[in-house]
Chimera marker file (.cmm) of the C-alpha trace (Angstrom):
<marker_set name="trace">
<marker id="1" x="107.192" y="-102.455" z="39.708" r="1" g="1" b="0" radius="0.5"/>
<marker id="2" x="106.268" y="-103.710" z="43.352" r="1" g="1" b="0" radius="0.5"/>
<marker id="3" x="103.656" y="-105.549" z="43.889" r="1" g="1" b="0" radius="0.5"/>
<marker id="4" x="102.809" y="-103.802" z="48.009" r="1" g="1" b="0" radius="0.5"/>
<marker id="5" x="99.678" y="-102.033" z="47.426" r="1" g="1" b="0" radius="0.5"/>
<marker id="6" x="99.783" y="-97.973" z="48.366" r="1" g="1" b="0" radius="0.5"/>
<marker id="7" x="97.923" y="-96.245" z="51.503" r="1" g="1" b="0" radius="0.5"/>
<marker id="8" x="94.421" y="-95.529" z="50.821" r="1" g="1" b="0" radius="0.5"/>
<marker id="9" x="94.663" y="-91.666" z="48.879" r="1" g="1" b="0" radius="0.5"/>
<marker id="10" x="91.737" y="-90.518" z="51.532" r="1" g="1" b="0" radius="0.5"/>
<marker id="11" x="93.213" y="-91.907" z="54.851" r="1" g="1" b="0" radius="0.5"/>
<marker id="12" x="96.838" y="-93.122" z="54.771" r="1" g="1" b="0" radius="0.5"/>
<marker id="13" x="96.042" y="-96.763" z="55.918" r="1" g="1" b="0" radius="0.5"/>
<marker id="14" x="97.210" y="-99.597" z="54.184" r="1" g="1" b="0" radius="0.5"/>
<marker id="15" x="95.275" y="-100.564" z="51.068" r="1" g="1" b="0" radius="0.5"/>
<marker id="16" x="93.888" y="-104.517" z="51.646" r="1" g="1" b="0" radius="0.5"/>
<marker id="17" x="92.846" y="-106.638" z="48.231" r="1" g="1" b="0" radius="0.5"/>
<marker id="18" x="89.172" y="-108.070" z="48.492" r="1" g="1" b="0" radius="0.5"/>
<marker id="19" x="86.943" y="-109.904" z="46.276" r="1" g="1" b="0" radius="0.5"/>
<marker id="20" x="83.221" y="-109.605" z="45.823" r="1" g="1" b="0" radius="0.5"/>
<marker id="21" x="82.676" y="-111.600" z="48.951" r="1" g="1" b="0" radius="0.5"/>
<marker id="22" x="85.277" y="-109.893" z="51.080" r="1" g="1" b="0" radius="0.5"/>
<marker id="23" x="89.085" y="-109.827" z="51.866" r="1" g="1" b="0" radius="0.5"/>
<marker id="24" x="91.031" y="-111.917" z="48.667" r="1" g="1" b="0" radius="0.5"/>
<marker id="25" x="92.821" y="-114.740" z="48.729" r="1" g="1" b="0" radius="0.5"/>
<marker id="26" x="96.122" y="-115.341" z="47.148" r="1" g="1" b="0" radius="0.5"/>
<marker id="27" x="94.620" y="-116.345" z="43.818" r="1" g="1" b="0" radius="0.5"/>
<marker id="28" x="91.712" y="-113.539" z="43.806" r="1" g="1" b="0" radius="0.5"/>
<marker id="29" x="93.512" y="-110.182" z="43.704" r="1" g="1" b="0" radius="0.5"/>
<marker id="30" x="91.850" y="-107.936" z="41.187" r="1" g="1" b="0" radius="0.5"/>
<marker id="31" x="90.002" y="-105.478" z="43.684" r="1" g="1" b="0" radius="0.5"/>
<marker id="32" x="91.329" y="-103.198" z="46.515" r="1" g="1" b="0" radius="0.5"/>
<marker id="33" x="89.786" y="-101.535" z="49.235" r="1" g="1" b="0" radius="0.5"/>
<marker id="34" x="91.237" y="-99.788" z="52.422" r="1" g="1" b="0" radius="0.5"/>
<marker id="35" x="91.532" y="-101.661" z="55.292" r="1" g="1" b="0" radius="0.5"/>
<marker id="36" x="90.686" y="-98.990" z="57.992" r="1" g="1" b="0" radius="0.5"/>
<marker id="37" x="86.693" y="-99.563" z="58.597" r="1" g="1" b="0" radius="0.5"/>
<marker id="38" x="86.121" y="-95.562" z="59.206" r="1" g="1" b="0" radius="0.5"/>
<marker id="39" x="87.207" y="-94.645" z="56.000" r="1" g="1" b="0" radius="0.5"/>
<marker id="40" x="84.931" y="-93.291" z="53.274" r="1" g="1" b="0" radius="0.5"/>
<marker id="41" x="86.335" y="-95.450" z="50.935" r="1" g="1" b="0" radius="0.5"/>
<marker id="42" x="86.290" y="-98.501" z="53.165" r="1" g="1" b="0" radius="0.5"/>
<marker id="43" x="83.073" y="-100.171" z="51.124" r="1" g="1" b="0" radius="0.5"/>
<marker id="44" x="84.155" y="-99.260" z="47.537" r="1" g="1" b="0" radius="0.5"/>
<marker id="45" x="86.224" y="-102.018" z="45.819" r="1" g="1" b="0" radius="0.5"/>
<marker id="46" x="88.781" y="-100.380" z="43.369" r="1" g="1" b="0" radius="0.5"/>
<marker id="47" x="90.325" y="-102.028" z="40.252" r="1" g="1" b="0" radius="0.5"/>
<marker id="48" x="94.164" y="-102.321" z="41.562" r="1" g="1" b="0" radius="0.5"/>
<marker id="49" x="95.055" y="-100.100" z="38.383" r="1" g="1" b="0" radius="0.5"/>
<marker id="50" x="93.106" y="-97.303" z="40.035" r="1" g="1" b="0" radius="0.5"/>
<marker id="51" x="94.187" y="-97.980" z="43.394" r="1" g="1" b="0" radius="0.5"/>
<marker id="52" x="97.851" y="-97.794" z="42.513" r="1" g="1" b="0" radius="0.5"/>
<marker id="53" x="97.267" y="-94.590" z="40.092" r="1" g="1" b="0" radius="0.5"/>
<marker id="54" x="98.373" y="-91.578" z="41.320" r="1" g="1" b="0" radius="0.5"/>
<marker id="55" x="99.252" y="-89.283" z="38.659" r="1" g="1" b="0" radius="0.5"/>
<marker id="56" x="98.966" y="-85.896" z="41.184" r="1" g="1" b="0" radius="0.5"/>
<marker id="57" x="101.124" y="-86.979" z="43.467" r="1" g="1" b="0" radius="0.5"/>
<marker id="58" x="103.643" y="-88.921" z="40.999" r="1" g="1" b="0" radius="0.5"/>
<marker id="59" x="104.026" y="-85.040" z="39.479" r="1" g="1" b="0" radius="0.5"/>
<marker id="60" x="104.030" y="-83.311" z="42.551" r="1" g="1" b="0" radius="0.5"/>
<marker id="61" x="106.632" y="-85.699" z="43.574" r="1" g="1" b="0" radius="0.5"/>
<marker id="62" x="109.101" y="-85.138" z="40.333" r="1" g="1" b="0" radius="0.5"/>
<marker id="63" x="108.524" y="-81.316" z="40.848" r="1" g="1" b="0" radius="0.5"/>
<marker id="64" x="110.294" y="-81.745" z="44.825" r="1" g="1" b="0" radius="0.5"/>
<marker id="65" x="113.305" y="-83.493" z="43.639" r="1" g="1" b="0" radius="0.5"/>
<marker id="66" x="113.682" y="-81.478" z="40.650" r="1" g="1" b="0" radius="0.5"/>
<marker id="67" x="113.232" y="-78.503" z="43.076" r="1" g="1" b="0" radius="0.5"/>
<marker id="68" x="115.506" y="-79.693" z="45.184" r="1" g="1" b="0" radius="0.5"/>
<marker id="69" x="118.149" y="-80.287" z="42.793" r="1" g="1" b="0" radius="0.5"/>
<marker id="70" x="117.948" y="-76.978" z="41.194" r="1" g="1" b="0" radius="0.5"/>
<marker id="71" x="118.379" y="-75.281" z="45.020" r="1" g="1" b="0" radius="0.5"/>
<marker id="72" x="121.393" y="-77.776" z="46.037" r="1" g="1" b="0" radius="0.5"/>
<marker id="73" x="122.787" y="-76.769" z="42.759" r="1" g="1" b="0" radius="0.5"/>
<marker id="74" x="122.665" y="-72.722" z="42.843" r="1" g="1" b="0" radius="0.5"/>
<marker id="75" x="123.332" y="-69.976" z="45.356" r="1" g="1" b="0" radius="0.5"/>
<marker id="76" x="120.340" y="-67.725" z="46.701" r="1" g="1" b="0" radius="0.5"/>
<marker id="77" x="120.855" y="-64.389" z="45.111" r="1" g="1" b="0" radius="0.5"/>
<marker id="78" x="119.523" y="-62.954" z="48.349" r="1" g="1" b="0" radius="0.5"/>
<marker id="79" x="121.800" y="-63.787" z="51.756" r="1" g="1" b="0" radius="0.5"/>
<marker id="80" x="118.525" y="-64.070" z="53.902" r="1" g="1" b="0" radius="0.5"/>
<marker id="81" x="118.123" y="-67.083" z="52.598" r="1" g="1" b="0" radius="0.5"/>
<marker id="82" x="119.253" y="-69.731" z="54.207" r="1" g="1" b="0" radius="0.5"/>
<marker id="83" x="119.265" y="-73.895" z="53.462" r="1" g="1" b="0" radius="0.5"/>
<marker id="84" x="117.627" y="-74.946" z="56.067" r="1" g="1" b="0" radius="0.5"/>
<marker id="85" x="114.317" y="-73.165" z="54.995" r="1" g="1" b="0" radius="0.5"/>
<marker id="86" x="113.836" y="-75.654" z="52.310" r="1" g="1" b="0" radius="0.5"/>
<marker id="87" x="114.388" y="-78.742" z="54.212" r="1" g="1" b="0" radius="0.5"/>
<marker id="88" x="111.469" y="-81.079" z="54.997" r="1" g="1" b="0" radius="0.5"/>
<link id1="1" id2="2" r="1" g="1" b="0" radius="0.2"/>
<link id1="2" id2="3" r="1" g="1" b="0" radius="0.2"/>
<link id1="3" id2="4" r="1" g="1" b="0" radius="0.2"/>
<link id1="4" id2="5" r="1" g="1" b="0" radius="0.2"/>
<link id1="5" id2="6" r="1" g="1" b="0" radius="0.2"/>
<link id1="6" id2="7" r="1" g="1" b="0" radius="0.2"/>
<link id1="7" id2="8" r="1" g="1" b="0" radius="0.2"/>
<link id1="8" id2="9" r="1" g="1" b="0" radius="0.2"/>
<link id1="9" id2="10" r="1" g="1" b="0" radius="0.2"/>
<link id1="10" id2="11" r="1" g="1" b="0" radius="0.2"/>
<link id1="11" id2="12" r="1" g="1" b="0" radius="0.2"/>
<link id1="12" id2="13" r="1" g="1" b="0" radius="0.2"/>
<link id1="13" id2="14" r="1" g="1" b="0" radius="0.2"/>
<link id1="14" id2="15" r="1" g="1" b="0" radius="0.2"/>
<link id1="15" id2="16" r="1" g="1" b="0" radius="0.2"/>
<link id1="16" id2="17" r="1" g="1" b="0" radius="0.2"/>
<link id1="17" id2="18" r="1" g="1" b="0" radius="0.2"/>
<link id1="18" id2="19" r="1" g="1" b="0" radius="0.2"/>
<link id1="19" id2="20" r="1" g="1" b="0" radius="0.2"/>
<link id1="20" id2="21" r="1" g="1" b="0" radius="0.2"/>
<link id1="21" id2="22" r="1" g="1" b="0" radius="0.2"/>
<link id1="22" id2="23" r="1" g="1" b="0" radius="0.2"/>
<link id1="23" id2="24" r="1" g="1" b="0" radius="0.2"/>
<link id1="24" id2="25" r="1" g="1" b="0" radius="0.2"/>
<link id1="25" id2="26" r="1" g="1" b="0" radius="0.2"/>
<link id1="26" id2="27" r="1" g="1" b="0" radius="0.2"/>
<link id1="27" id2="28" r="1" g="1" b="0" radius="0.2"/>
<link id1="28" id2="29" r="1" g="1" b="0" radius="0.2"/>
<link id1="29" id2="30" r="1" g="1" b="0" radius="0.2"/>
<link id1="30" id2="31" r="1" g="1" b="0" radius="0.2"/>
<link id1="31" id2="32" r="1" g="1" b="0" radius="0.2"/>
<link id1="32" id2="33" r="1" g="1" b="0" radius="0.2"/>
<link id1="33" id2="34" r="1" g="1" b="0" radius="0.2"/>
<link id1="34" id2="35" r="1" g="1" b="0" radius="0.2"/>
<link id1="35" id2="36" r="1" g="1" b="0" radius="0.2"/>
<link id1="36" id2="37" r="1" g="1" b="0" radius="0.2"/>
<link id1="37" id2="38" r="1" g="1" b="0" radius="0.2"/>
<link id1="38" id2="39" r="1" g="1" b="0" radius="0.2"/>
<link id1="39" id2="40" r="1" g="1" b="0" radius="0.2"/>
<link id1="40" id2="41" r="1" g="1" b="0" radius="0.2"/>
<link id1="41" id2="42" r="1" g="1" b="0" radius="0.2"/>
<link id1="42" id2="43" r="1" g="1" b="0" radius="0.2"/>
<link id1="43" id2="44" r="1" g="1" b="0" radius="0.2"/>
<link id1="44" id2="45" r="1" g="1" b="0" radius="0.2"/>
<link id1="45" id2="46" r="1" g="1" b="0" radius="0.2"/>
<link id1="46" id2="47" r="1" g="1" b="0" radius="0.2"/>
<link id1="47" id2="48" r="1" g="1" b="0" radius="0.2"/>
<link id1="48" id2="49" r="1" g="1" b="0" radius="0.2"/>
<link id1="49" id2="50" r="1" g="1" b="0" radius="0.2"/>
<link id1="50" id2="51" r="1" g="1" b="0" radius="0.2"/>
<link id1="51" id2="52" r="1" g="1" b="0" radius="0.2"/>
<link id1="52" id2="53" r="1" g="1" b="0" radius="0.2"/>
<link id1="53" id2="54" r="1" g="1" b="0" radius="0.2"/>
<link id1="54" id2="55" r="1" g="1" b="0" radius="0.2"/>
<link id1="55" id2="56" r="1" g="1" b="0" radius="0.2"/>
<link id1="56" id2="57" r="1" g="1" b="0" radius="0.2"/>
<link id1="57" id2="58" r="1" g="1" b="0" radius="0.2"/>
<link id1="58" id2="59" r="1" g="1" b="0" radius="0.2"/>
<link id1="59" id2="60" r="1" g="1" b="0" radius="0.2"/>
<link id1="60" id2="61" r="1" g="1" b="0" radius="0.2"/>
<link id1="61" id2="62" r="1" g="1" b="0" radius="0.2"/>
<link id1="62" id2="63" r="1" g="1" b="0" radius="0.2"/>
<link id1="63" id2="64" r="1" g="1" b="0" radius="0.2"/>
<link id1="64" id2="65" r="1" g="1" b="0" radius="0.2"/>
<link id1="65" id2="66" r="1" g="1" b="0" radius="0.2"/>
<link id1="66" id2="67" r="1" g="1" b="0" radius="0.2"/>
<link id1="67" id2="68" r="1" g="1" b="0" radius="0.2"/>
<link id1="68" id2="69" r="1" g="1" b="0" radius="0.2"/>
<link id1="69" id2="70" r="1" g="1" b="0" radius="0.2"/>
<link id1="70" id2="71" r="1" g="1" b="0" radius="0.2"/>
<link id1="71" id2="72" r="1" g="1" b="0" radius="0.2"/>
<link id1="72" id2="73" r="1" g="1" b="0" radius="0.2"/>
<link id1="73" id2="74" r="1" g="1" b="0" radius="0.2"/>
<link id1="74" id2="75" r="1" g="1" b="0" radius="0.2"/>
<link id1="75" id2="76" r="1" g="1" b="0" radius="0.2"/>
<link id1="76" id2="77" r="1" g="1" b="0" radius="0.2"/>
<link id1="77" id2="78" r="1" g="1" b="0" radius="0.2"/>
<link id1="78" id2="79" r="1" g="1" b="0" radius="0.2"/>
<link id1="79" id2="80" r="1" g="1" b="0" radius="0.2"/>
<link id1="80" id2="81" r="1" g="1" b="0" radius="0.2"/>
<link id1="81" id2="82" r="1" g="1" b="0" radius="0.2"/>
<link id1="82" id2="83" r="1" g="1" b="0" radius="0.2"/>
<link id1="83" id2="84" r="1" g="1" b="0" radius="0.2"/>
<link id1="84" id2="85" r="1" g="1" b="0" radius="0.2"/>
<link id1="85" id2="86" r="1" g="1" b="0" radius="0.2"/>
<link id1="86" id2="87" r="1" g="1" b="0" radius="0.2"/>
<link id1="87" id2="88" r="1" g="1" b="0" radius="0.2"/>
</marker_set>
């Protein structure tokens, strides 16, 4: 497992780690925050477990690429349907 933190779940901006006191140094790392100072989440300090959970989005992505597979796999029963409908 990596040890780069994930974007914040509310804004997208990087996640920073922080102490009690402020941004962590190399030895403190046990709390995260986001790093963009207009974010709700911005002054609540999140166990890095919590931070780095993302259980929706872990399924959500599993679902895609088994999606995916299934429709590179297989031929549309109905010709209207073309490939490039499901691309990103």
């Amino acid at each position: 497992m990596t040890d780069e933190l994930k974007p914040c779940p509310f804004c997208g901006e990087p996640g920073i780690y922080v102490n009690e006191n402020g941004i962590a140094d190399d030895i403190d790392r046990l709390l995260v925050s986001c790093n963009d100072v207009h974010c709700m989440s911005e002054r609540i300090k999140f166990p890095k477990y919590q931070w780095q959970s993302r259980p929706i989005e872990d399924a959500l992505r599993a679902e895609i690429a088994r999606l995916k597979y299934n429709f590179k796999h297989c031929r549309p029963s109905d010709p209207s349907l073309e490939e490039d409908d499901f691309h990103d």
